[in-house]
OpenMM code with the backbone's topology and positions (N, CA, C; nanometers):
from openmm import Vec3, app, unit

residues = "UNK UNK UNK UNK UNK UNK UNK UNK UNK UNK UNK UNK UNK UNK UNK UNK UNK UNK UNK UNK UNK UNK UNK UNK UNK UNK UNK UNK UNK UNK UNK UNK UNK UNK UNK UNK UNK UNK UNK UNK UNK UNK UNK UNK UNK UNK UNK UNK UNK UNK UNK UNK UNK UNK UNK UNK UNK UNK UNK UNK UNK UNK UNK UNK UNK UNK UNK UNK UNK UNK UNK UNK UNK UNK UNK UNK UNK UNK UNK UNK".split()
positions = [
    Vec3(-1.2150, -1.6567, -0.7565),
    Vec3(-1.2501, -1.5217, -0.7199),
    Vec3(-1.2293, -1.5046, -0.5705),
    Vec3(-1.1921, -1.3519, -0.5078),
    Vec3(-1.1739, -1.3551, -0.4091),
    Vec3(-1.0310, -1.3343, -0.3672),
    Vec3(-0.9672, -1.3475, -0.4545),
    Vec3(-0.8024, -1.3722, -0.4358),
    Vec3(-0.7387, -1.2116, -0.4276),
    Vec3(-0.6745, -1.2220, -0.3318),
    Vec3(-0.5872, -1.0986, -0.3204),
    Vec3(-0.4756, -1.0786, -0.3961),
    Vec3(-0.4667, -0.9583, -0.4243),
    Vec3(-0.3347, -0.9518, -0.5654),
    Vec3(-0.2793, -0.8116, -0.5438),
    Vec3(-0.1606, -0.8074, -0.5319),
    Vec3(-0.0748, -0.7169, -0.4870),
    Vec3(-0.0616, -0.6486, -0.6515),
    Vec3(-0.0803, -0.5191, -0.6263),
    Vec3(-0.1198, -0.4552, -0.8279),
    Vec3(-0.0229, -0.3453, -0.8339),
    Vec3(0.1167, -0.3553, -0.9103),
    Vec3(0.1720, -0.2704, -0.9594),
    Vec3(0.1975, -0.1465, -1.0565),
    Vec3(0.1612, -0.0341, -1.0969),
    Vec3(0.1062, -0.0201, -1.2531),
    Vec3(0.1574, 0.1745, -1.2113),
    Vec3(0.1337, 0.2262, -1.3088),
    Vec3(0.1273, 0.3797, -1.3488),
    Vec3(0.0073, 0.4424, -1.4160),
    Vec3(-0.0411, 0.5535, -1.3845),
    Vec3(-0.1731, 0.6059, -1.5114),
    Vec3(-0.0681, 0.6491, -1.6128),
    Vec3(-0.1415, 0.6045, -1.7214),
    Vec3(-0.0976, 0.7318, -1.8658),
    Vec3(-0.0469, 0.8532, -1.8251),
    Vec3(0.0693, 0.9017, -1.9175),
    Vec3(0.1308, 1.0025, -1.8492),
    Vec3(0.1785, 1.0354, -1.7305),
    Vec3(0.2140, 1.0007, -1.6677),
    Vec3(0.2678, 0.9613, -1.5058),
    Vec3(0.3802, 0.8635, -1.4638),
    Vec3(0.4637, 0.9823, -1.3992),
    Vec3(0.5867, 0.8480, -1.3604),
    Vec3(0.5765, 0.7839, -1.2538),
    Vec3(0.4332, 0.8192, -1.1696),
    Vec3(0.4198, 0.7958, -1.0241),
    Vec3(0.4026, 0.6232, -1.0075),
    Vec3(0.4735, 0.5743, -0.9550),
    Vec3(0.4330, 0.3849, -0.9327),
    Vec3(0.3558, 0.3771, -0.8469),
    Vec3(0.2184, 0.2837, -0.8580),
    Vec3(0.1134, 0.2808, -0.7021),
    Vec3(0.1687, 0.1363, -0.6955),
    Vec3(0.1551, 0.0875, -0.5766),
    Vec3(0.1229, -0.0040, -0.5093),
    Vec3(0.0622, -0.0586, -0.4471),
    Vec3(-0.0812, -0.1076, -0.5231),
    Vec3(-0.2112, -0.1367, -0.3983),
    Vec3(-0.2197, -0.2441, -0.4142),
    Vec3(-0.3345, -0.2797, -0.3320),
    Vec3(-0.3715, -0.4381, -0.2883),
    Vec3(-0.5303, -0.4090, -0.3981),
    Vec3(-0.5694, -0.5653, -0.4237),
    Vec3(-0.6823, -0.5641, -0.4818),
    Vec3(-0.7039, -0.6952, -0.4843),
    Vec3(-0.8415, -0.7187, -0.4721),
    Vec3(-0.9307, -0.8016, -0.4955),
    Vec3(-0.9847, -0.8990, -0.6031),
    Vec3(-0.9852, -1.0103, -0.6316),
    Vec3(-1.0749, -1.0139, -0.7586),
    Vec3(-1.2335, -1.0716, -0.7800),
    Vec3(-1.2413, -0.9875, -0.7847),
    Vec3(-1.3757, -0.9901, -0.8173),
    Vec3(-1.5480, -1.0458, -0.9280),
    Vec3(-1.4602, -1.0272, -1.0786),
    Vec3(-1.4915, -1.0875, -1.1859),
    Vec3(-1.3866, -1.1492, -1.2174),
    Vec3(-1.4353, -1.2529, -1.3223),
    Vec3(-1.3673, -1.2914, -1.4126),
    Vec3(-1.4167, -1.3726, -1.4768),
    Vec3(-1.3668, -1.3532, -1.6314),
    Vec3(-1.4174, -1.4094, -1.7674),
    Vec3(-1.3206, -1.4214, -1.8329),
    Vec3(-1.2765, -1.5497, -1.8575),
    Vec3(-1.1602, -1.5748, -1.9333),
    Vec3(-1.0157, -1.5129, -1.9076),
    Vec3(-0.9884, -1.4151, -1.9897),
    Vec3(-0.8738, -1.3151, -1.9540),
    Vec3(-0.9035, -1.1845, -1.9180),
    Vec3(-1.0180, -1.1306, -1.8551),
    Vec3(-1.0784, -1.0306, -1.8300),
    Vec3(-1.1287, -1.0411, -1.6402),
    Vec3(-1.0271, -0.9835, -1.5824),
    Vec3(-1.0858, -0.9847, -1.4293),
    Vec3(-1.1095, -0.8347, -1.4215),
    Vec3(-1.2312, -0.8226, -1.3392),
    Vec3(-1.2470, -0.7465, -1.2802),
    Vec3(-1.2594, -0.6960, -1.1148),
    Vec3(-1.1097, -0.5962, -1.0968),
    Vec3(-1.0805, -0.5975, -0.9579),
    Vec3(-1.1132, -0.4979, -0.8694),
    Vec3(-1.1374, -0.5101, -0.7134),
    Vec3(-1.1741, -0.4204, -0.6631),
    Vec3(-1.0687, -0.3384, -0.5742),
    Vec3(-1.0444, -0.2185, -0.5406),
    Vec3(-0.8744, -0.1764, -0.4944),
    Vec3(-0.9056, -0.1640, -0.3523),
    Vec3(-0.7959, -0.2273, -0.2564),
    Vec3(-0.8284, -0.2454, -0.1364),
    Vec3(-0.8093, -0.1062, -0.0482),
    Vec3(-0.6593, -0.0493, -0.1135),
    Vec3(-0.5740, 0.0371, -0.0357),
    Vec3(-0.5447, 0.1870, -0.1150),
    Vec3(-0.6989, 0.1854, -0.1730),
    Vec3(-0.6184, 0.3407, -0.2767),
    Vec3(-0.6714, 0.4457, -0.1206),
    Vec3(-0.5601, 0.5076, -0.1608),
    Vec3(-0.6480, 0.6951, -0.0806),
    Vec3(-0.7200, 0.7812, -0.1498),
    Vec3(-0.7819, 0.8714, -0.1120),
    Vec3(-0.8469, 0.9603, -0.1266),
    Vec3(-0.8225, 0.9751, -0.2913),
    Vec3(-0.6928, 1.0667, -0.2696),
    Vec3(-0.6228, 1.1191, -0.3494),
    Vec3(-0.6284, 1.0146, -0.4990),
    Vec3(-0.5454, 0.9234, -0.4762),
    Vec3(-0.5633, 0.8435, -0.5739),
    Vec3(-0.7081, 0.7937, -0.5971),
    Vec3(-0.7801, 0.7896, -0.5429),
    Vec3(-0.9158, 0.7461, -0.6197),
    Vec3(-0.9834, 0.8813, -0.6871),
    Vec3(-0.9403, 0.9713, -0.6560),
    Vec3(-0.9493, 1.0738, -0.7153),
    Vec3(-0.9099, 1.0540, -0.8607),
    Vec3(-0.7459, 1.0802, -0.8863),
    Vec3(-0.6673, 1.0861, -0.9712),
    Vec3(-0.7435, 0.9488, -1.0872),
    Vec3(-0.7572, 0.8130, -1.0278),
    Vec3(-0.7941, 0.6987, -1.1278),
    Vec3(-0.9276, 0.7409, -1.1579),
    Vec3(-1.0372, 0.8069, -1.1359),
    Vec3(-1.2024, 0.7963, -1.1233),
    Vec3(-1.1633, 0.9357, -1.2663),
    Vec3(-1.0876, 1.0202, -1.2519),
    Vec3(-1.0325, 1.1145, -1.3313),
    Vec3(-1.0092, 1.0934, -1.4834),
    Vec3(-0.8933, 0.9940, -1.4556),
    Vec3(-0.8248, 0.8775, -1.5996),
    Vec3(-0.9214, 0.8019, -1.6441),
    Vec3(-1.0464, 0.7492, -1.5796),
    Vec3(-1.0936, 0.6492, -1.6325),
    Vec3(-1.2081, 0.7039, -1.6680),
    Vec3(-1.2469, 0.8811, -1.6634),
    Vec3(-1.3860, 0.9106, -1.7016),
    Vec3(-1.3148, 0.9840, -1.8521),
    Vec3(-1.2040, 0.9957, -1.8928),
    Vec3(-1.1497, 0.9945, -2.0026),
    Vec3(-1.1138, 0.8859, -2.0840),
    Vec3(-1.1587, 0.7506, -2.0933),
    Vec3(-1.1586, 0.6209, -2.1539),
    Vec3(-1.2753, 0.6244, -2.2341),
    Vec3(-1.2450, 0.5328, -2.3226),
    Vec3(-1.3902, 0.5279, -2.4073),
    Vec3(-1.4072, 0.3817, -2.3576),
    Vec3(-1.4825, 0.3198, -2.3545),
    Vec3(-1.5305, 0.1785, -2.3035),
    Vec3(-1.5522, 0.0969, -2.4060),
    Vec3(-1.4690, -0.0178, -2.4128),
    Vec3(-1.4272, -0.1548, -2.4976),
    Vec3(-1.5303, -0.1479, -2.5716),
    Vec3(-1.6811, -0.1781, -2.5280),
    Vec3(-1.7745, -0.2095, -2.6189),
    Vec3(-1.7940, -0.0669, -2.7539),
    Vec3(-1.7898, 0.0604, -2.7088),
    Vec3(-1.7932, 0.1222, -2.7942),
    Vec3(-1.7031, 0.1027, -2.8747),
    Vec3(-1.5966, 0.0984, -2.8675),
    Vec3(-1.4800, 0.0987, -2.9511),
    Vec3(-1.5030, 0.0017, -3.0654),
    Vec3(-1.5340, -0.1397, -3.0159),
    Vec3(-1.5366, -0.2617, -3.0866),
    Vec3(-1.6507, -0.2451, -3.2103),
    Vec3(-1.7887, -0.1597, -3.1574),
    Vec3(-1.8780, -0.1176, -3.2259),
    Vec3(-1.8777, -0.0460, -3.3385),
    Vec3(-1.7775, 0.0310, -3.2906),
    Vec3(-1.7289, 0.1444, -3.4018),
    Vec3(-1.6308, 0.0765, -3.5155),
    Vec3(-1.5482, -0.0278, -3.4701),
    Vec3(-1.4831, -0.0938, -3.6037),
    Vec3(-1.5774, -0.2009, -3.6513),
    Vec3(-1.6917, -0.2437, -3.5804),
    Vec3(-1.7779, -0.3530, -3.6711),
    Vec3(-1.8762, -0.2290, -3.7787),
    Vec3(-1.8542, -0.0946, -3.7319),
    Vec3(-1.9824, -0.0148, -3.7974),
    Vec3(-1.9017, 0.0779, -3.8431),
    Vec3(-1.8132, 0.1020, -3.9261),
    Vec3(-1.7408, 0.2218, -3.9370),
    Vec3(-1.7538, 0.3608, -3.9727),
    Vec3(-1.8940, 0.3530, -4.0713),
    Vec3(-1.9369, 0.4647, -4.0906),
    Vec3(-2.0987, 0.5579, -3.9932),
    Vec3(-2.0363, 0.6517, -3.9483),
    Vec3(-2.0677, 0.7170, -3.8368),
    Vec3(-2.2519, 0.7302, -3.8269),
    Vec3(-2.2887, 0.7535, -3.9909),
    Vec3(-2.4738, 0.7680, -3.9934),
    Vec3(-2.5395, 0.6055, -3.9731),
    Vec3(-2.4427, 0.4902, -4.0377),
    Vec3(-2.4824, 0.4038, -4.0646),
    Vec3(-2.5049, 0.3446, -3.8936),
    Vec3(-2.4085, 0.3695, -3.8247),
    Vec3(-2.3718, 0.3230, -3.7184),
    Vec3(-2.4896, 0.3962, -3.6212),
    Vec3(-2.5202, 0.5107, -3.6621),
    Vec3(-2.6422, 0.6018, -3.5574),
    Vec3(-2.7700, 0.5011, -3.6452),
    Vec3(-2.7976, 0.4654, -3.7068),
    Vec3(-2.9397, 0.4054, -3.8064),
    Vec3(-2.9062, 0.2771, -3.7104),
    Vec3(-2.7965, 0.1662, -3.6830),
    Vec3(-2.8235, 0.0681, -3.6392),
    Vec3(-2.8187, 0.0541, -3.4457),
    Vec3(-2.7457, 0.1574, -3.3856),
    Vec3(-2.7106, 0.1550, -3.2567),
    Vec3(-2.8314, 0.2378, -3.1733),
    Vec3(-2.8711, 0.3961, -3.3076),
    Vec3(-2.9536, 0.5024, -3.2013),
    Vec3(-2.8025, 0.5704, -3.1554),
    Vec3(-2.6873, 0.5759, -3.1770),
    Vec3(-2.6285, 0.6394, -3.1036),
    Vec3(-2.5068, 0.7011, -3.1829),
    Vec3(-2.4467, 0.7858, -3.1912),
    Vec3(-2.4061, 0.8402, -3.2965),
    Vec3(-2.2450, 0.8681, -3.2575),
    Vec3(-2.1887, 0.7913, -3.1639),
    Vec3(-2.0438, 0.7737, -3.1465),
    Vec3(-1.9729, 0.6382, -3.2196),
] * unit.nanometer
topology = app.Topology()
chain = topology.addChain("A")
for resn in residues:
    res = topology.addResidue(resn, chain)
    for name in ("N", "CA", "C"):
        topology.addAtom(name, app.Element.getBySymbol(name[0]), res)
């Protein structure tokens, strides 16, 4: 951890290429979690945007161990 990593990538829908620097921060197995050294404004804008439109891994995974939607509100409390 700690390691600097030069991060190439695009958002969904977008032909724009970033090029930032980042951090790492977590990591678990094949799962790091990084911190971005060099976004601007703008772009932390644009990613904070994309990523409040994600549904988050754990829900997802929840929803295929529970597939049906009442059964899944009776065992979670939560009805996504």
């Amino acid at each position: 951890m700690g390691e600097v990593l030069a991060l190439t990538f695009s958002l969904p829908a977008s032909t724009v290429v970033w090029h930032v620097r980042t951090v790492v921060r977590h990591r678990r197995r094949y799962h790091h979690g990084l911190e971005f050294l060099s976004l601007s404004q703008e772009q932390s804008t644009l990613l904070a945007a994309c990523l409040a439109g994600l549904e988050r891994a754990e829900e997802k995974f929840n929803r295929c161990l529970i597939p049906n939607p009442s059964e899944r509100q009776e065992r979670t409390g939560r009805g996504y």
